[in-house]
Structures are given as structure tokens and as C-alpha cells.
MARPAPA-677396 format. One line per 2 residues: number of its first residue (from 1); their letters; for each residue x, y, z of N, C-alpha, C. Coordinates in nm, 4 decimals. Each point is the difference from the previous one (the first is absolute). Layout:
BEGIN
NUM> A> X:Y:Z:X:Y:Z:X:Y:Z; ...
% end
This chain:
BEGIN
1> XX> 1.3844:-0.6440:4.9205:0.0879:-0.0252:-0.1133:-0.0676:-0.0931:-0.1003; -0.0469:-0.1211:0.0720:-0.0593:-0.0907:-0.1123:-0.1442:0.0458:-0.0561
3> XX> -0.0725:0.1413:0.0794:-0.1016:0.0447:-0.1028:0.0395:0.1050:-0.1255; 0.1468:0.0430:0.0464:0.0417:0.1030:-0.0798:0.0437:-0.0390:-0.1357
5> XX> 0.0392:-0.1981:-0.0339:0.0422:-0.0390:-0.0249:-0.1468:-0.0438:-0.1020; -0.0534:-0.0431:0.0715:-0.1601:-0.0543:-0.1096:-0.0537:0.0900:-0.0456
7> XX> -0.0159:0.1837:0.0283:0.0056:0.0814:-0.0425:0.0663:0.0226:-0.1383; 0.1319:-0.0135:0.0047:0.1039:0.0091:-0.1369:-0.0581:-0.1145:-0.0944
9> XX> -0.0363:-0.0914:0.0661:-0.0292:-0.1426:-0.0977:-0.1033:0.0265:-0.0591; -0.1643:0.0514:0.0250:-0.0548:0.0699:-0.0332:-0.0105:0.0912:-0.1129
11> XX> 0.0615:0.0957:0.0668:0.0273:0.1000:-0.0785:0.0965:0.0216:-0.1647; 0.1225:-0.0867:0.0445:0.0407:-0.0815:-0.1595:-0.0858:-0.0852:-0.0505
13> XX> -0.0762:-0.0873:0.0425:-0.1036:-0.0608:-0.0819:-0.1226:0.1099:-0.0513; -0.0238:0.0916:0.0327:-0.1038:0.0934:-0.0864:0.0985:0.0763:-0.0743
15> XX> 0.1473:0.0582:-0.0308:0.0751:0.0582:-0.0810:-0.0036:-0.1113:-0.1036; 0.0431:-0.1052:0.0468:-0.0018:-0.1238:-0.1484:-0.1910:0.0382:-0.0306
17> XX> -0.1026:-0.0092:0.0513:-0.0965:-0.0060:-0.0876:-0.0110:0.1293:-0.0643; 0.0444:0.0973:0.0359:-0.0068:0.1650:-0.0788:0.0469:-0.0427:-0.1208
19> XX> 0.1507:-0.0488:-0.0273:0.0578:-0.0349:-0.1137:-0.0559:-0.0514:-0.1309; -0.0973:-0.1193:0.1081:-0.0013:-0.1618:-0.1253:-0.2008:0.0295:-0.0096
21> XX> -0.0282:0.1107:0.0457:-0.1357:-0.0440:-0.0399:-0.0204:0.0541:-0.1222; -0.1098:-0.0447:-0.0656:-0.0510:0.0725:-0.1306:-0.0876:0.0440:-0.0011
23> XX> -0.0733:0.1455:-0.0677:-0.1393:0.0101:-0.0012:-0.0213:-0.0605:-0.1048; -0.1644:-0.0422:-0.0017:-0.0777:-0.0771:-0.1018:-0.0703:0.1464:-0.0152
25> XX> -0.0730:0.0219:-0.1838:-0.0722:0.0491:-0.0450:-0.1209:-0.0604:-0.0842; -0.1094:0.0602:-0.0139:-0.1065:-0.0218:-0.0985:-0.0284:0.0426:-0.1404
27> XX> -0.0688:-0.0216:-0.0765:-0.0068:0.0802:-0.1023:-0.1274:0.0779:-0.0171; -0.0453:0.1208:-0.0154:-0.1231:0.0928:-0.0308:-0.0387:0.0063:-0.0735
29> XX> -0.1252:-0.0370:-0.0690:-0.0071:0.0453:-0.1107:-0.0483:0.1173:-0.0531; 0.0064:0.0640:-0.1037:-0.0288:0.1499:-0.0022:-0.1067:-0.0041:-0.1587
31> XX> -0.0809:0.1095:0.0265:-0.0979:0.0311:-0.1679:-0.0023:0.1060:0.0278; 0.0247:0.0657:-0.1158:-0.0092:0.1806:-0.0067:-0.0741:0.0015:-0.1507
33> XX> -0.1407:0.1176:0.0186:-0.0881:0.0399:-0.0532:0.0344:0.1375:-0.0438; 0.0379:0.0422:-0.1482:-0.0711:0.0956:-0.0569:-0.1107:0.0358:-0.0605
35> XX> -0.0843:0.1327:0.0135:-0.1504:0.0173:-0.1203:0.0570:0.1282:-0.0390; -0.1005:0.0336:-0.0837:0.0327:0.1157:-0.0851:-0.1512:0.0337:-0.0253
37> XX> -0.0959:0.0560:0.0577:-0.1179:0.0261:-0.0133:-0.0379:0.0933:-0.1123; -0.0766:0.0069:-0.0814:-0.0720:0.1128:-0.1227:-0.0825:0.0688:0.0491
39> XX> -0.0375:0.0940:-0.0371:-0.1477:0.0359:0.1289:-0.1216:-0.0567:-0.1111; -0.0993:-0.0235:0.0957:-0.0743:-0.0776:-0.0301:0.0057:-0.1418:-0.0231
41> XX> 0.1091:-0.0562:0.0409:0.0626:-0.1817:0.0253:-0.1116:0.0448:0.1732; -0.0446:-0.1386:-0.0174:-0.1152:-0.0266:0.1097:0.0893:-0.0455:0.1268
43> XX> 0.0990:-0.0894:-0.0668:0.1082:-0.0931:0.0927:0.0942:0.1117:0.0867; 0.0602:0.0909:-0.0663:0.1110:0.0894:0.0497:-0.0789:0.1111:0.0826
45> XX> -0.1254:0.0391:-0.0764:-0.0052:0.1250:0.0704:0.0437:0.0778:-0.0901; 0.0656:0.0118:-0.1050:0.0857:0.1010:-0.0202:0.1195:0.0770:0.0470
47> XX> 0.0520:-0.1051:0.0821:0.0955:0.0264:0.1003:0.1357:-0.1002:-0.0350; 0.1464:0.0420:0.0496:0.0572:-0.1251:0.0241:0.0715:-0.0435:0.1279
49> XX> 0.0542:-0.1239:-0.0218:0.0114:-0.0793:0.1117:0.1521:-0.0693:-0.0094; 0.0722:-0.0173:0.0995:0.1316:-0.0482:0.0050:0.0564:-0.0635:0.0988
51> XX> -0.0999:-0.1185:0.0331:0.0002:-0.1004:0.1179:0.0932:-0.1522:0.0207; 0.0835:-0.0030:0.1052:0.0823:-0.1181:0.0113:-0.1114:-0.0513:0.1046
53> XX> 0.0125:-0.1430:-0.0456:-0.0332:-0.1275:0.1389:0.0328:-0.0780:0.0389; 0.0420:-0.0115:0.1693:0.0543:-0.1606:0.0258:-0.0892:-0.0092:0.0763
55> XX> 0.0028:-0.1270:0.0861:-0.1326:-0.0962:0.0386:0.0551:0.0945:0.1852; 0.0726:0.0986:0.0124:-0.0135:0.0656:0.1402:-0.0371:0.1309:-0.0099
57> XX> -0.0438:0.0449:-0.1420:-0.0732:0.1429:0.0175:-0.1530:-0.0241:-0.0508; -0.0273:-0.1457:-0.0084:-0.0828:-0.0514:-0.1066:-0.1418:-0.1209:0.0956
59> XX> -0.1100:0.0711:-0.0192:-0.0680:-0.0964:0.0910:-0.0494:-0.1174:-0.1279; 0.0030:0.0472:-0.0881:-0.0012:-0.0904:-0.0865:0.1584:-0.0666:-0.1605
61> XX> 0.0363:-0.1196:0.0187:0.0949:0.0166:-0.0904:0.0562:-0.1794:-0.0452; -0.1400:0.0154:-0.0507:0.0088:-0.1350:-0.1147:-0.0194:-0.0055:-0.1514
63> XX> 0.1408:-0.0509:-0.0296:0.0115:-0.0158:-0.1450:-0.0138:-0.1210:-0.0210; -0.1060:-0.0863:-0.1509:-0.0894:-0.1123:0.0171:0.0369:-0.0620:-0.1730
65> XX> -0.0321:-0.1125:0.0247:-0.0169:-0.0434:-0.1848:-0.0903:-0.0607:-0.0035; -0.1235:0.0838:-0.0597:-0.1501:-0.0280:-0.0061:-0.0125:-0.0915:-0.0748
67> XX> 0.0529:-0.0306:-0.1090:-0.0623:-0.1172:-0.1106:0.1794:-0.0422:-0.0810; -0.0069:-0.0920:-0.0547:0.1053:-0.0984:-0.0838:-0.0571:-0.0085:-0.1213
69> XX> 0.0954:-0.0327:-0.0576:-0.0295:0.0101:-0.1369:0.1242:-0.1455:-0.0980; 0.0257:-0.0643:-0.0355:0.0694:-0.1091:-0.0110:0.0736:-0.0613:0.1337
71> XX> -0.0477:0.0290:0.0791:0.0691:-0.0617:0.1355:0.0340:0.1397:0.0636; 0.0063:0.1017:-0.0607:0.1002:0.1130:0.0175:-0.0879:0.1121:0.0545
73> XX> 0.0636:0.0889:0.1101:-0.0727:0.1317:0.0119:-0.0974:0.0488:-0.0782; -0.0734:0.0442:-0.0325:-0.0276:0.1337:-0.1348:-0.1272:0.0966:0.0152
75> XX> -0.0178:-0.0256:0.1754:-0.0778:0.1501:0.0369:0.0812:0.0202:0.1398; 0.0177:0.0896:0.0365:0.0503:0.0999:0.1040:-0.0460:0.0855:0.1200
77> XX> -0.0581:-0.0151:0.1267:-0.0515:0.0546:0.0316:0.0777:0.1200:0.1001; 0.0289:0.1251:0.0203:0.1103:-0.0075:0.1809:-0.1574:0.1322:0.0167
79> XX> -0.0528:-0.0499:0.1471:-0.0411:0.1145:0.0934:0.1217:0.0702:0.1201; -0.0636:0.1338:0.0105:0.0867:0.0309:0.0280:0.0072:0.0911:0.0689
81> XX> 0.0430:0.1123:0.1261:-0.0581:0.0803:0.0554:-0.0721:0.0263:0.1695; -0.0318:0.1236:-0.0135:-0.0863:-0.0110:0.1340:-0.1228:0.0945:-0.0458
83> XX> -0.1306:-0.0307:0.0433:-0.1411:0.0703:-0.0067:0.0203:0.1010:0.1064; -0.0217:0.0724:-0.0766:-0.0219:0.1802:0.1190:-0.1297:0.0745:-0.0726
85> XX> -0.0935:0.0814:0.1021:-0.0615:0.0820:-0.0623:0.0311:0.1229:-0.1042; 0.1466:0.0449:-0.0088:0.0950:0.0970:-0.0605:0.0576:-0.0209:-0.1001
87> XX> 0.0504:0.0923:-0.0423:0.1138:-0.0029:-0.1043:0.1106:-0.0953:-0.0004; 0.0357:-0.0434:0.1517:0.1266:-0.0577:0.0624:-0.1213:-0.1486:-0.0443
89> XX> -0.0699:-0.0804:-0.0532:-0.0385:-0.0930:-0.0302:0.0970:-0.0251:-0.1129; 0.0721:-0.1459:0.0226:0.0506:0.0092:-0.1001:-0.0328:-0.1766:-0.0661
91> XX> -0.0931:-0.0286:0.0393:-0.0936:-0.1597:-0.0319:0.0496:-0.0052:-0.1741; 0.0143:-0.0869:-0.0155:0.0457:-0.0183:-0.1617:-0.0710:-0.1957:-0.0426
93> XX> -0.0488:0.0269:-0.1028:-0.0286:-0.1330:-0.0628:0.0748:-0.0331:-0.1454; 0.0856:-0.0783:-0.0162:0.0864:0.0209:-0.1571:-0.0189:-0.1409:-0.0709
95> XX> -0.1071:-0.0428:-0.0845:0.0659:-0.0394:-0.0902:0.0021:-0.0256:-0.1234; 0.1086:-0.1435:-0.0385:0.0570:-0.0087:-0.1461:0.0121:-0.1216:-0.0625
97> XX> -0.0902:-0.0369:-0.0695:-0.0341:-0.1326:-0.0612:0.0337:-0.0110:-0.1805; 0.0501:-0.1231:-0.0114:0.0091:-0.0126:-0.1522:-0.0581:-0.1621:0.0145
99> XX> -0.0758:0.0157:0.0758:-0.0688:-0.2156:0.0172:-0.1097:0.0734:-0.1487; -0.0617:0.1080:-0.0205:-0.1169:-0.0329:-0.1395:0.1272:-0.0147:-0.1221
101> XX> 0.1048:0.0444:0.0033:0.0858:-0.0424:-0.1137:0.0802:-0.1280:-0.0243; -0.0453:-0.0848:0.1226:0.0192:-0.1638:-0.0075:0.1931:0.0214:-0.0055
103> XX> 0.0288:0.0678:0.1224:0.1724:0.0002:0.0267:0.0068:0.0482:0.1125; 0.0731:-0.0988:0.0688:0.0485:0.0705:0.1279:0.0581:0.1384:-0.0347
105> XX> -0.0150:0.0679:0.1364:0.0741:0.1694:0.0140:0.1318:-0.0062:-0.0242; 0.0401:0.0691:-0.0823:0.1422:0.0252:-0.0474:0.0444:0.1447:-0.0315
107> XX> 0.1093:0.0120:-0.0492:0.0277:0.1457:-0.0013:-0.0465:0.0418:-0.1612; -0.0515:0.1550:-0.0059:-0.0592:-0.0094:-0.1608:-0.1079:0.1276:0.0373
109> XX> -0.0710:0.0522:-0.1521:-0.0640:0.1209:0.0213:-0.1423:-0.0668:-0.0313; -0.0979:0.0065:0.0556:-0.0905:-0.0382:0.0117:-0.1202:0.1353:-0.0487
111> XX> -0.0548:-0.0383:-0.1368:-0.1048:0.1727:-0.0053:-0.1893:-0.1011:0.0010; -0.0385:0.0809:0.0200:-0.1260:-0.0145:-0.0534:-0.0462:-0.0899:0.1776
113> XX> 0.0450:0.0661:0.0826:-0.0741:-0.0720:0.1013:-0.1290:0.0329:0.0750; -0.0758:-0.1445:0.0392:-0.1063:0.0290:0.0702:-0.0251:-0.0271:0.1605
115> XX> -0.1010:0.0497:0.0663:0.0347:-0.0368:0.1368:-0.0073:-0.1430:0.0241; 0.1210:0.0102:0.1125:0.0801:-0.1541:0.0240:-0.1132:-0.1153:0.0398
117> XX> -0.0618:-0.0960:-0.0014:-0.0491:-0.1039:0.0616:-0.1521:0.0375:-0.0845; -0.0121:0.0654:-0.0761:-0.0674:-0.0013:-0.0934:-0.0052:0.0446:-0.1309
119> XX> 0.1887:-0.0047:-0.0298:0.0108:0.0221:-0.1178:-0.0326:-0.0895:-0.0932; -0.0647:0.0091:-0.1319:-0.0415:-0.1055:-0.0668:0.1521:-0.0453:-0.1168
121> XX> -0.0342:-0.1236:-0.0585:0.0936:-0.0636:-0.0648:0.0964:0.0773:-0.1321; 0.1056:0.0055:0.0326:0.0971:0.0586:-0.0619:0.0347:0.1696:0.0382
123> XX> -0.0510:0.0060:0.1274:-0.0075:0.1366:0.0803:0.1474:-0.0149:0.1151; 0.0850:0.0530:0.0425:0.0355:0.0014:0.0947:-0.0795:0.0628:0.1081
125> XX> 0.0531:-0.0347:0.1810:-0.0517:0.0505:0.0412:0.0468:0.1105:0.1313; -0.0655:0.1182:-0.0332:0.0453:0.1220:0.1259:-0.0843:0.0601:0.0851
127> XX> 0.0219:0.0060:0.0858:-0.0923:0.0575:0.1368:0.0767:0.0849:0.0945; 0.0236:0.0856:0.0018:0.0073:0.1066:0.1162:-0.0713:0.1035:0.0867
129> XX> -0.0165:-0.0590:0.1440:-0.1119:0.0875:0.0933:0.0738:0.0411:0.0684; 0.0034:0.1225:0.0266:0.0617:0.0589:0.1393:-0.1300:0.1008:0.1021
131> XX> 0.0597:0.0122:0.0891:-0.0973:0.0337:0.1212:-0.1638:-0.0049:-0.0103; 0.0318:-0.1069:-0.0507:-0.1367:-0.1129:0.0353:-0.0742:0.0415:-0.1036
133> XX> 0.0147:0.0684:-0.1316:-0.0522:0.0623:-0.1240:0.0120:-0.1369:-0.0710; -0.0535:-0.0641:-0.0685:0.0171:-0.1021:-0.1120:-0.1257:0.0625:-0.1389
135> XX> 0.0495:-0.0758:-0.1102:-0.0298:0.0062:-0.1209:-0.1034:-0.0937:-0.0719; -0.1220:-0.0291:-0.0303:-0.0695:-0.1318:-0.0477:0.0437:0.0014:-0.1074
137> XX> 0.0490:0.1528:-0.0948:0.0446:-0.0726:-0.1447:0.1570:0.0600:-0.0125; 0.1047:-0.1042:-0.0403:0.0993:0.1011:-0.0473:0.0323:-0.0765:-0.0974
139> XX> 0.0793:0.1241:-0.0907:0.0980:-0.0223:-0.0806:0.1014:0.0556:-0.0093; 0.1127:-0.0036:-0.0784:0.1478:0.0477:-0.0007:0.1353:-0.1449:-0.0034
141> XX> 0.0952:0.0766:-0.0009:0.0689:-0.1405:-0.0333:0.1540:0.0101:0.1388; 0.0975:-0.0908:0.0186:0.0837:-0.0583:0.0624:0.1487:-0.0344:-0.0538
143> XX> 0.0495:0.0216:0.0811:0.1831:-0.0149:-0.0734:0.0519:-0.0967:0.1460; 0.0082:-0.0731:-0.0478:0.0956:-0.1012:0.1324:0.1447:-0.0066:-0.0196
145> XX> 0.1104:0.0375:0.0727:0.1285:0.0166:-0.0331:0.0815:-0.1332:0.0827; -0.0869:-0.0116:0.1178:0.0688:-0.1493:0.0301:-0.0873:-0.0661:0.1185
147> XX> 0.0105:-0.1134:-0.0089:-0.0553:-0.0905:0.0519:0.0418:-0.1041:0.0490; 0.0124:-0.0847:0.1296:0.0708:-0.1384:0.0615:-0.0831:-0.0032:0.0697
149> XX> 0.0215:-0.1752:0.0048:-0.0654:-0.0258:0.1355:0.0814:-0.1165:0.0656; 0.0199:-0.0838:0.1270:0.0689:-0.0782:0.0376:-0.0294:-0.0811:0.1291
151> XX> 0.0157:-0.0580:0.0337:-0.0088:-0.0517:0.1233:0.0259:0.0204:0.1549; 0.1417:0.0916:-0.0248:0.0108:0.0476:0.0905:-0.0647:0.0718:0.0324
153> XX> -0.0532:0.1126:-0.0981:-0.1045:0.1394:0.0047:-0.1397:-0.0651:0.1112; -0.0287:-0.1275:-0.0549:-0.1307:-0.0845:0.0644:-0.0258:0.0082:0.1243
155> XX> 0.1792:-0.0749:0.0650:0.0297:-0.0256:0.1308:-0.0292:0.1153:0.0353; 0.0619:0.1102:-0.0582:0.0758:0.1409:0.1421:-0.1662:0.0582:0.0029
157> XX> -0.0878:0.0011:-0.0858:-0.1218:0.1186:-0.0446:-0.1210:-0.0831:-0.0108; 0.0050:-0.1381:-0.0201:-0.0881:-0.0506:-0.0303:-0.1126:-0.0105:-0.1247
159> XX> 0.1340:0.0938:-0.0727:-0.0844:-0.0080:-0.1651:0.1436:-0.0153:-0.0728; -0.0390:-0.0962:-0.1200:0.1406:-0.0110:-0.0662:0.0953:0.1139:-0.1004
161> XX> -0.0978:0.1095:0.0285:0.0331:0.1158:-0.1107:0.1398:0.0540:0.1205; 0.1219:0.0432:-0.0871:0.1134:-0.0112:0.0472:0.0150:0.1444:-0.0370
163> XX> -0.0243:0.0571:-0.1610:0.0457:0.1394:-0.0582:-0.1090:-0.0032:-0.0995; -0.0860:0.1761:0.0433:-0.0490:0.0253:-0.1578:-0.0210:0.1627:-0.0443
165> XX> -0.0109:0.0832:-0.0992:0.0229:0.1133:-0.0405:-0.0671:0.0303:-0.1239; -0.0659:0.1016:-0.0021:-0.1034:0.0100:-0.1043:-0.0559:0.1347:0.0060
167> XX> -0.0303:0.0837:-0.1284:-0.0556:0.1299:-0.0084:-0.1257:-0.0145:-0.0685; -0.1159:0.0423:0.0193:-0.1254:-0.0117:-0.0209:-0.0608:0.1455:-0.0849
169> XX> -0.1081:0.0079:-0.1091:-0.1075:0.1162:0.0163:-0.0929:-0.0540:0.0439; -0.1142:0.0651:0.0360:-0.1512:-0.0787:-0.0045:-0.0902:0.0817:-0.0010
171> XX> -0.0835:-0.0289:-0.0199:-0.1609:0.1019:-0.0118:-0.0796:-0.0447:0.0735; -0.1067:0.0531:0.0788:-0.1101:-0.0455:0.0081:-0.1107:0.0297:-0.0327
173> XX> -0.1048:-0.0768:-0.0298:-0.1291:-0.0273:-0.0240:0.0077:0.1167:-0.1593; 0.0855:-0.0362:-0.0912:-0.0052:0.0156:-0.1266:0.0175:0.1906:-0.0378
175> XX> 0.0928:0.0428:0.1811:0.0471:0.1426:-0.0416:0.1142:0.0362:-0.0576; 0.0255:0.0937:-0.1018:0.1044:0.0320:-0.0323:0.1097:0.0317:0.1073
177> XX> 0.0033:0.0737:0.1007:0.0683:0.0087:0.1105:0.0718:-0.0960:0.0676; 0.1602:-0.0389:-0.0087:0.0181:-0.1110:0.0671:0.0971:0.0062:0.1332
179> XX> -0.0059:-0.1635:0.0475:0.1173:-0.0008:0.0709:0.1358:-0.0314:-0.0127; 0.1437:0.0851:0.0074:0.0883:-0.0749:-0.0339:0.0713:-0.0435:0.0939
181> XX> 0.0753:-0.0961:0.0254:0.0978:-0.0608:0.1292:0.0845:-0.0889:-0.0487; 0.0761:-0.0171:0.1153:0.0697:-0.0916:-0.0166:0.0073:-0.0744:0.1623
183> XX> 0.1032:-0.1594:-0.0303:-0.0753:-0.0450:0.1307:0.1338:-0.0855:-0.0042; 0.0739:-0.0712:0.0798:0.1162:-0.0654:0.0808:-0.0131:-0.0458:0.1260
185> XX> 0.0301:-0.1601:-0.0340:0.0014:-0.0882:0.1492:0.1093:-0.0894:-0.0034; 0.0530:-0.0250:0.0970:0.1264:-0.0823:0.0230:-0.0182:-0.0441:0.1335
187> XX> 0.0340:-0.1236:0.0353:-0.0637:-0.0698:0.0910:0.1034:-0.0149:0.0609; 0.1610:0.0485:-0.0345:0.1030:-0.0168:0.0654:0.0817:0.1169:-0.0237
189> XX> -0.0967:0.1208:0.0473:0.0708:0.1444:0.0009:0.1382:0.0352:0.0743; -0.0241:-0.0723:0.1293:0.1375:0.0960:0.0650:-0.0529:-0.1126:0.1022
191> XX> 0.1603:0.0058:0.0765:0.0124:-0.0698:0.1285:-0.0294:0.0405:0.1294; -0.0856:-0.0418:0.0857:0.0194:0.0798:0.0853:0.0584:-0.1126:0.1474
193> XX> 0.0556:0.0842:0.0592:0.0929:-0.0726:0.1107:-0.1029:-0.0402:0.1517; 0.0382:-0.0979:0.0344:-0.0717:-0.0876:0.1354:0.0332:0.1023:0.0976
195> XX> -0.0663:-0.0152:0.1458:0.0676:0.0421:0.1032:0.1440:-0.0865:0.0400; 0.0857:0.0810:-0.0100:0.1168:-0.0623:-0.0267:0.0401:-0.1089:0.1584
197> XX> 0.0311:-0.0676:0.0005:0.0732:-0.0754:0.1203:0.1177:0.0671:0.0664; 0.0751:0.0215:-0.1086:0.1396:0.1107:0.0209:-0.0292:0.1607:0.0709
199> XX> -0.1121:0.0442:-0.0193:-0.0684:0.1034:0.0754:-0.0326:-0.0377:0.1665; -0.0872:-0.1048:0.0438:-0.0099:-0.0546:0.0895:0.0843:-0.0081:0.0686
201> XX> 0.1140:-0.0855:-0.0657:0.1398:-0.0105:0.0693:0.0243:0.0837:0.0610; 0.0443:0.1360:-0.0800:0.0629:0.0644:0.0354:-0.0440:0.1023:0.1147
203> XX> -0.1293:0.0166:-0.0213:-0.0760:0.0867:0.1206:0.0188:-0.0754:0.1456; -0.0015:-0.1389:-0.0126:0.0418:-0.0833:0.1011:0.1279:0.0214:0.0606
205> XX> 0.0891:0.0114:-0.0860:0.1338:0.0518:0.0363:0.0458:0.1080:0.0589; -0.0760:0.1136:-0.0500:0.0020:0.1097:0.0707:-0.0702:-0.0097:0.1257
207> XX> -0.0728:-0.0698:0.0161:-0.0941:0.0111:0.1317:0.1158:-0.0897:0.0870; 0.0579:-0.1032:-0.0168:0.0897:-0.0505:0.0651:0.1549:0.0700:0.0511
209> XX> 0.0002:0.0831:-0.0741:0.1382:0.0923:-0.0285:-0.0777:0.0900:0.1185; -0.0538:0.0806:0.0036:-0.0711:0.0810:0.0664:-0.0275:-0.0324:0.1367
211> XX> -0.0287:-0.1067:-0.0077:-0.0474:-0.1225:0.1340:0.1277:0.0177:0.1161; 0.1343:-0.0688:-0.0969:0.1012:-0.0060:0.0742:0.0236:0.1230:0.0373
213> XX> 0.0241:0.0594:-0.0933:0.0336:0.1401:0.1056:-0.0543:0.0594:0.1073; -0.1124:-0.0008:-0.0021:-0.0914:0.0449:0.1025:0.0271:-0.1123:0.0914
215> XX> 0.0755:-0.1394:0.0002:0.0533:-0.0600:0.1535:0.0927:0.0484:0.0389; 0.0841:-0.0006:-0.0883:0.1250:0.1093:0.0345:0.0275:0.0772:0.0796
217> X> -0.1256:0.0747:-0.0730:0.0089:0.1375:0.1264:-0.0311:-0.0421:0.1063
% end
């Protein structure tokens, strides 16, 4: 009787934790890549491309702020991707600087750009490599539609860029043929849920429910 009894006591104490627990979640962050290849664009292939990334399909997935500019952001770096010998390579290098126009990155149409980290003064700057193809000369220009950055973004990702969105052309090495894309990162895409406690519970419960009966018999 008195085990049947610590049994029940038990067993209402894991119904109260089914109730009162909470799951905890994280936040993911997500970048999704469009191109629009020309044939004869060196970068595309002549092909296009319509790639999402989070850091679990992604052996690579760091978004960076290469240089400041009044205290402030104003080059951009995110790698991004995984290296494959194939088509399924989807390695990406992106970026987007306005440090030669002496202003942090802001939202705005940016023309006349040169490649990033060696664009010269009063140049913005753009760079896009994908599957491990890069450019020594480009030009073409940039549209930034939005941009944040914050602290929290810092904590969760370890870079302070929080939200950014931007459509690009570009050329390389001085061909008419270009690349067009567009590109989106948010560092606080969607939630995703913990292994819940309330799950645990409850499998526990059933195994206990199950338990008794089988003394029963």
C-alpha cells in the first residue's frame, strides 16, 4: 500500500511538470543567394542559382565587418557555403563596401563600383565569387535596401550585422556579360525550438503508465 502510495506521489509530481514546463528556443540565422548568370559571365557560368543558407546545411557561414568607416561598419564581408567538386558547390564570397566613399554602409544605390578591398577613392566596393571562381577586376554597381546591426546580433552570431538586403550587377575582368543577384541575411530568421523538457516528461510518463500496468497484471 505505502509503495502504491509513493507511486501516485510520483506520478502527480511529473503531471505538474508536463503542465508548468516550458520549451526554450534559439534563433537561426538564415542568407539566401540569388544569380542570374549571362553567358559568358565567368562568375555564373552562364547559369542560375537559387540558394538558401543556415550555419546546419553550411560548412561554412560567417557574416563579418571587414573595415569601419567613422566608427561605423562600411565594408561587409558573409562567406558562405560548402566546397564540393560539383555543381552542388555552393561556396560563395560576397562583398560590399562604401569605406572608399568615406561613409559607413547604409541603404542607397551605389554605381560605378570597383572590386571591394581594392577599390580606389570615391569607388564603392563589390566582390562576388562563387564556387571558388573569383574576379581580379570588377565593375558594376549595388542597391542596398536595408541594413542593421546590433548587439544582440553580436552575442547570438558573433558578428554585429543583425539584417541586410541588396541586389547587385557585376562584370568581370572588364566583360560585357554580367552577373545579376540578389542577396538577404537576417541573423534572426525563425525560431527554432530546444529539445523540449515537456517531451521528456512525457515519454517518462508513458513509460511509467505502462510500467504499472504491466504489475498489475
Amino acid at each position: 500500500m505505502k509503495l502504491l502510495r509513493k507511486f501516485n506521489i510520483l506520478l502527480l509530481s511529473l503531471i505538474s511538470g508536463l503542465f508548468f514546463s516550458v520549451p526554450e528556443s534559439y534563433s537561426l540565422p538564415i542568407a539566401h543567394l540569388t544569380l542570374q548568370s549571362q553567358h559568358g559571365d565567368y562568375i555564373g557560368q552562364g547559369q542560375n542559382f537559387d540558394i538558401t543558407y543556415t550555419p546546419e546545411n553550411s560548412d561554412y557561414f560567417f557574416p563579418q565587418v571587414r573595415r569601419t568607416t567613422l566608427g561605423e561598419p562600411s565594408e561587409l564581408l558573409f562567406v558562405l557555403g560548402t566546397v564540393t567538386s560539383g555543381m552542388d558547390n555552393t561556396f560563395a564570397l560576397l562583398f560590399f563596401g562604401t569605406d572608399q566613399l568615406g561613409i559607413p554602409i547604409q541603404p542607397g544605390f551605389y554605381a560605378n563600383a570597383e572590386r571591394a578591398d581594392f577599390a580606389s577613392s570615391g569607388h564603392p566596393g563589390l566582390d562576388v565569387s562563387f564556387q571558388n571562381r573569383g574576379s581580379n577586376e570588377v565593375t558594376g554597381n549595388f542597391t542596398i535596401y536595408n541594413v542593421s546591426f546590433s548587439q544582440s546580433a553580436a552575442i547570438a552570431t558573433g558578428s554585429p550585422i543583425e539584417s541586410f538586403s541588396v541586389s547587385f550587377e557585376q562584370h568581370s575582368e572588364g566583360a560585357i556579360p554580367a552577373l545579376f543577384g540578389t542577396f538577404t541575411y537576417d541573423a534572426f530568421a525563425s525560431e527554432v525550438p530546444e529539445p523540449s523538457t515537456m517531451l521528456l516528461v512525457g515519454s517518462g510518463l508513458t513509460g511509467l503508465i505502462v510500467l504499472r500496468k504491466r504489475r498489475k497484471a
